[in-house]
C-alpha positions as CSV (number, residue, x, y, z in Angstrom):
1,X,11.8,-13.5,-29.7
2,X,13.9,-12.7,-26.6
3,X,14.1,-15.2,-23.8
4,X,14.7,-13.9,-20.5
5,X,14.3,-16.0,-17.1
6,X,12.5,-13.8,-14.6
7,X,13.9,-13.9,-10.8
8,X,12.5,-16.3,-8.5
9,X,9.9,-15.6,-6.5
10,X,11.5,-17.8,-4.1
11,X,13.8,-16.5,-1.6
12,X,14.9,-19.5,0.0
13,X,13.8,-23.4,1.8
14,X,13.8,-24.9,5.0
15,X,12.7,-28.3,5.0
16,X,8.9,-28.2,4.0
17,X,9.0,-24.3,4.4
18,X,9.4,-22.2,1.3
19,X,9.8,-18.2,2.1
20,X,9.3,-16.0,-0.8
21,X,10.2,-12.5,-1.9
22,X,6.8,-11.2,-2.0
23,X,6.4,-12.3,1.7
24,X,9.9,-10.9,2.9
25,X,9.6,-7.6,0.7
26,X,6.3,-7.0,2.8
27,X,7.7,-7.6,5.9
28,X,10.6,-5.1,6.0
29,X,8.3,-3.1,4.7
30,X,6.5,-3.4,7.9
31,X,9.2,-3.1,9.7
32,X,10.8,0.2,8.4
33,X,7.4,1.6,9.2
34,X,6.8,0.5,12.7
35,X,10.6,1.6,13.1
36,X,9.6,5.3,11.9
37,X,6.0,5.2,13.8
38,X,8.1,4.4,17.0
39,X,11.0,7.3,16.4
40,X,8.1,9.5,15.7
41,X,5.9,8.8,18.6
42,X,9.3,9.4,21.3
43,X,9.8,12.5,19.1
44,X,6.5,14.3,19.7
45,X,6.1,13.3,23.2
46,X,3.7,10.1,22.6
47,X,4.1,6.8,24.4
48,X,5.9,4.6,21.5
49,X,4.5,1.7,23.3
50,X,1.1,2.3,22.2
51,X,2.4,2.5,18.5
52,X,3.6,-0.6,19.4
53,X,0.9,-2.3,20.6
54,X,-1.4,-0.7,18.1
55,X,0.8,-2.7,15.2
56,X,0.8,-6.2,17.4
57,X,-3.3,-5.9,16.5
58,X,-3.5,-3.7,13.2
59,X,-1.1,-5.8,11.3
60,X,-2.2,-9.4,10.8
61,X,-5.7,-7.5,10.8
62,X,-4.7,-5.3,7.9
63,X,-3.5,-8.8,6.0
64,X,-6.7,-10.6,6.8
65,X,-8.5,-7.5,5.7
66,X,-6.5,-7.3,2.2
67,X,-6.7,-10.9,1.6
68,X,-10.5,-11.2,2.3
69,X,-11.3,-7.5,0.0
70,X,-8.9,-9.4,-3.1
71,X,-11.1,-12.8,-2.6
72,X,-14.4,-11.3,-3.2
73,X,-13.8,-8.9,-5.8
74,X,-12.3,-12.6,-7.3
75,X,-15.2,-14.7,-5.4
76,X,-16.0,-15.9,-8.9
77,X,-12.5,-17.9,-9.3
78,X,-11.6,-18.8,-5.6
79,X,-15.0,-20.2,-4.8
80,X,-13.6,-22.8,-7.1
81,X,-10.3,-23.0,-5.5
82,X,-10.9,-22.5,-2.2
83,X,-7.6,-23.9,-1.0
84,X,-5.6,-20.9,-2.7
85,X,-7.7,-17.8,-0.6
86,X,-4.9,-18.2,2.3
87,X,-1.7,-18.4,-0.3
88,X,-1.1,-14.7,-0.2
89,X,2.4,-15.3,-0.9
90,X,1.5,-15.7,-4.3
91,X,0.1,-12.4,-4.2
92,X,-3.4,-10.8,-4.4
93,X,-3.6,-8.9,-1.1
94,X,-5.2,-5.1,-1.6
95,X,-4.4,-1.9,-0.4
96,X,-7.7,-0.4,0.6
97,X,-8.4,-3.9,2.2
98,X,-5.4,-3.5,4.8
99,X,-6.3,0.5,5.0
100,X,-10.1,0.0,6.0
101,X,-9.0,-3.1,8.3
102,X,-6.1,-0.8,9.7
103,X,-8.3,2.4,10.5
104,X,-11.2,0.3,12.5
105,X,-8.4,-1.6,14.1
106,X,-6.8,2.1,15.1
107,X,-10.6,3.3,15.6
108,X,-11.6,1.0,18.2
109,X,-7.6,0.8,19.9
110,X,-7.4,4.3,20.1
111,X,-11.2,4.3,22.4
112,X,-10.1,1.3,24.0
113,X,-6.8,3.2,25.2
114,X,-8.1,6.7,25.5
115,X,-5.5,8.4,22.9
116,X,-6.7,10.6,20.1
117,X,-7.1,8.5,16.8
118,X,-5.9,11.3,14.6
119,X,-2.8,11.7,16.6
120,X,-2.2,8.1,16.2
121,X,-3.5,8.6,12.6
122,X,-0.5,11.8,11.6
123,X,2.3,9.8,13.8
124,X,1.5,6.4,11.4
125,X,1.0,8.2,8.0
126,X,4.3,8.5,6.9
127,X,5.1,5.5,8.0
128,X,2.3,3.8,6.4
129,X,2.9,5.2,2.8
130,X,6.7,4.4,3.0
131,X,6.0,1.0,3.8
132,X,3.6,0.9,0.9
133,X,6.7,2.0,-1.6
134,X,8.8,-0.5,-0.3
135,X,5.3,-3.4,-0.2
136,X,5.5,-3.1,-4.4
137,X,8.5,-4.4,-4.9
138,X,6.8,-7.5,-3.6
139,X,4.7,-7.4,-6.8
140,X,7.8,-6.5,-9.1
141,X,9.2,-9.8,-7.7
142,X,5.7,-11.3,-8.4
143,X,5.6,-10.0,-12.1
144,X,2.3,-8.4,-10.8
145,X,0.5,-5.0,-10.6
146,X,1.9,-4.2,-14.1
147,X,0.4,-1.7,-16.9
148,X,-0.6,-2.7,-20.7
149,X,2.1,-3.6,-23.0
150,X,5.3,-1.6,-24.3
151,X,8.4,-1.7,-26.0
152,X,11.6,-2.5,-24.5
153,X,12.8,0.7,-26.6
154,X,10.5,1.9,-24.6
155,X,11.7,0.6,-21.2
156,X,15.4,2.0,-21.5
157,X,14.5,5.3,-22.6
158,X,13.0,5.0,-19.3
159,X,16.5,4.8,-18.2
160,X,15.3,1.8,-16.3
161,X,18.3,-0.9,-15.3
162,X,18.3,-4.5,-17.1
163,X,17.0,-6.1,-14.0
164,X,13.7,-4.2,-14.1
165,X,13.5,-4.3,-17.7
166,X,14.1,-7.8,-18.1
167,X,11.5,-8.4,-15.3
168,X,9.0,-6.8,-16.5
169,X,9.8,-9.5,-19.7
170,X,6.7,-11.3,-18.9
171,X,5.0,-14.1,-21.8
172,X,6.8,-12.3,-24.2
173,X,6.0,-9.3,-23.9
174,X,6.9,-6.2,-22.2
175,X,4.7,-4.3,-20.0
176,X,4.4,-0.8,-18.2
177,X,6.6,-1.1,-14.9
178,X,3.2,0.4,-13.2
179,X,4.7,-1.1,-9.3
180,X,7.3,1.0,-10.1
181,X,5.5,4.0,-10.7
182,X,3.5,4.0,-7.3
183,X,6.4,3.1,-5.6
184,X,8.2,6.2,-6.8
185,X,4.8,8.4,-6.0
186,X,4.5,7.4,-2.7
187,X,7.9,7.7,-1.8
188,X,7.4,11.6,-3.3
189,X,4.1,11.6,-0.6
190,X,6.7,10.3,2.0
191,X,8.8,13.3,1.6
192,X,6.0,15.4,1.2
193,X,4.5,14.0,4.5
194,X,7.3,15.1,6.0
195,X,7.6,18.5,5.1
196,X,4.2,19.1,5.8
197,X,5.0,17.9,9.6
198,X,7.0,21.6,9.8
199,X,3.4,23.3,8.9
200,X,1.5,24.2,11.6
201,X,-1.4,21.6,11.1
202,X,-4.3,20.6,12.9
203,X,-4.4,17.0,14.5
204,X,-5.5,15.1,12.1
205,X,-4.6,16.5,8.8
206,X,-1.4,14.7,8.0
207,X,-3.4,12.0,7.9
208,X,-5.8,13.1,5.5
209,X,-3.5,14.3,3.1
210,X,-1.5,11.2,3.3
211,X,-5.4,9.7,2.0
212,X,-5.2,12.7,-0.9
213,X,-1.4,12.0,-2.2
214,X,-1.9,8.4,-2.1
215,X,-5.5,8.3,-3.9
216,X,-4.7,10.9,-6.6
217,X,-1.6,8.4,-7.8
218,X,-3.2,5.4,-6.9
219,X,-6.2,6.8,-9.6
220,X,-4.3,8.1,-12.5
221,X,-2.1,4.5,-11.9
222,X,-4.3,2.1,-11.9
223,X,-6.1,3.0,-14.8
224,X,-2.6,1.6,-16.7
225,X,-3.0,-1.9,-15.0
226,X,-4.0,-5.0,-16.4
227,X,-5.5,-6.8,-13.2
228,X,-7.9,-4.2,-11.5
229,X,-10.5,-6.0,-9.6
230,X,-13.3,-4.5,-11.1
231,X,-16.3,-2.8,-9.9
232,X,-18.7,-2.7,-12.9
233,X,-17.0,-3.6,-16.9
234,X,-15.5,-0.2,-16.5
235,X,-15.1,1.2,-13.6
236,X,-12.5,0.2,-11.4
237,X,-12.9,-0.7,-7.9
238,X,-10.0,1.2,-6.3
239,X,-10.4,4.1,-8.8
240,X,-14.2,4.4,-7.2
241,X,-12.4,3.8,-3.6
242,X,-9.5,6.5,-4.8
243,X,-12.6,9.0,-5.4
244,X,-14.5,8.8,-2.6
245,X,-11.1,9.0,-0.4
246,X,-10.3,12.5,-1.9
247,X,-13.7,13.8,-1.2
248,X,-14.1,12.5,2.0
249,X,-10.4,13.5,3.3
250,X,-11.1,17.0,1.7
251,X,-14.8,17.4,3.0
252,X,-13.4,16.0,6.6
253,X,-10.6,18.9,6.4
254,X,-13.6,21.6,5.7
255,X,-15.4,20.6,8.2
256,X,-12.9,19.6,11.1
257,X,-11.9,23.5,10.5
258,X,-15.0,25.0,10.4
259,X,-15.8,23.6,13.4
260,X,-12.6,25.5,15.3
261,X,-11.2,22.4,16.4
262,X,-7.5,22.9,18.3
263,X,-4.4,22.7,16.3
């Protein structure tokens, strides 16, 4: 049987404070986004400050939000270890949580401050599905968001370096690198975010095809993982959430254009 030590979650201590991977992975991740947003916004003419001050609310919002959407989909375990909902450091914060917490947060700012949300919406998209490819390697330090079980064999015919293989090495067995997977898709949707910024768009529309690229992956992936939180005993919650984000985005693009709305 191998034995392989996995990495440390832990990045470093301070005294009493413990900082670890997960926690700084999502943080640059963060960063290189809001970095992006900002280069965008100055770019196409818009005030980066609001970007700015849009991320000073939508952020800790979009943690809360992810947190509290992972504890009740798990209510049945942390109502019995309720000191554990705030350690999100040991992971357990969901995507579609921080999404729907983000877009009201970007709703209501963009009303508040009298700016288009969609333009908000197309100058954050790329920005917000880079960050998400660079947010998994948080769980790949966790040993988290992982398919059903494989070979090693089949690992290196991957052509996957030791220090993935080995960390996906996890109670003796080997499983599907599935972080890795959606971090490689939604770097693709980066790229293809950005080549769809040279297409003559309406406002609005980046945005909803950042929603299509992301939910078609996050479908067909999820359906490898091990620790969906579940809707019903077989359907998964962020495959149903994946669906109804395709139609929606799709039916929103009909009907925005239908409507003659300005590019």
């Amino acid at each position: 049987m191998d034995t392989i030590q996995p990495i440390d979650r832990i990045a470093f201590e301070v005294g009493p404070i413990t900082v670890y991977w997960y926690g700084i992975i999502i943080a640059f991740g963060i960063f290189i986004g809001l970095y992006l947003a900002a280069k965008e916004a100055k770019r196409s003419g818009f005030n980066k400050d609001i970007i700015i001050d849009l991320m000073m609310w939508a952020i800790p919002i979009a943690i809360i939000s992810a947190r509290l959407y992972y504890v009740i989909f798990k209510w049945e375990y942390y109502s019995n270890h309720l000191g554990e909902i705030i350690a999100i450091w040991e992971g357990g914060i969901a995507i579609h949580g921080a999404l729907i917490g983000a877009a009201l947060t970007a709703i209501v700012f963009a009303k508040k401050r009298g700016v288009s949300f969609w333009k908000l919406a197309d100058i954050l998209a790329p920005s917000i599905i880079l960050g998400q490819a660079i947010g998994r390697w948080g769980n790949f330090m966790n040993q988290e968001a992982h398919g059903g079980p494989v070979t090693r064999e089949f690992l290196e015919n991957l052509q996957l370096p030791d220090l993935i293989i080995n960390q996906m090495f996890i109670n003796g067995q080997y499983y599907h690198p599935a972080f890795l997977y959606e971090s490689i898709w939604n770097i693709a949707g980066f790229i293809v975010l950005l080549l769809l910024r040279r297409i003559s768009l309406r406002q609005g529309e980046l945005f909803l095809s950042y929603i299509i690229w992301y939910s078609i992956g996050r479908f067909i992936i999820e359906g490898m993982r091990t620790d969906s939180l579940m809707l019903t005993e077989t359907l998964r919650m962020a495959q149903f959430i994946s669906i109804m984000l395709i139609l929606s985005s799709v039916m929103i693009i009909f009907y925005r254009r239908n409507q003659l709305l300005p590019k």
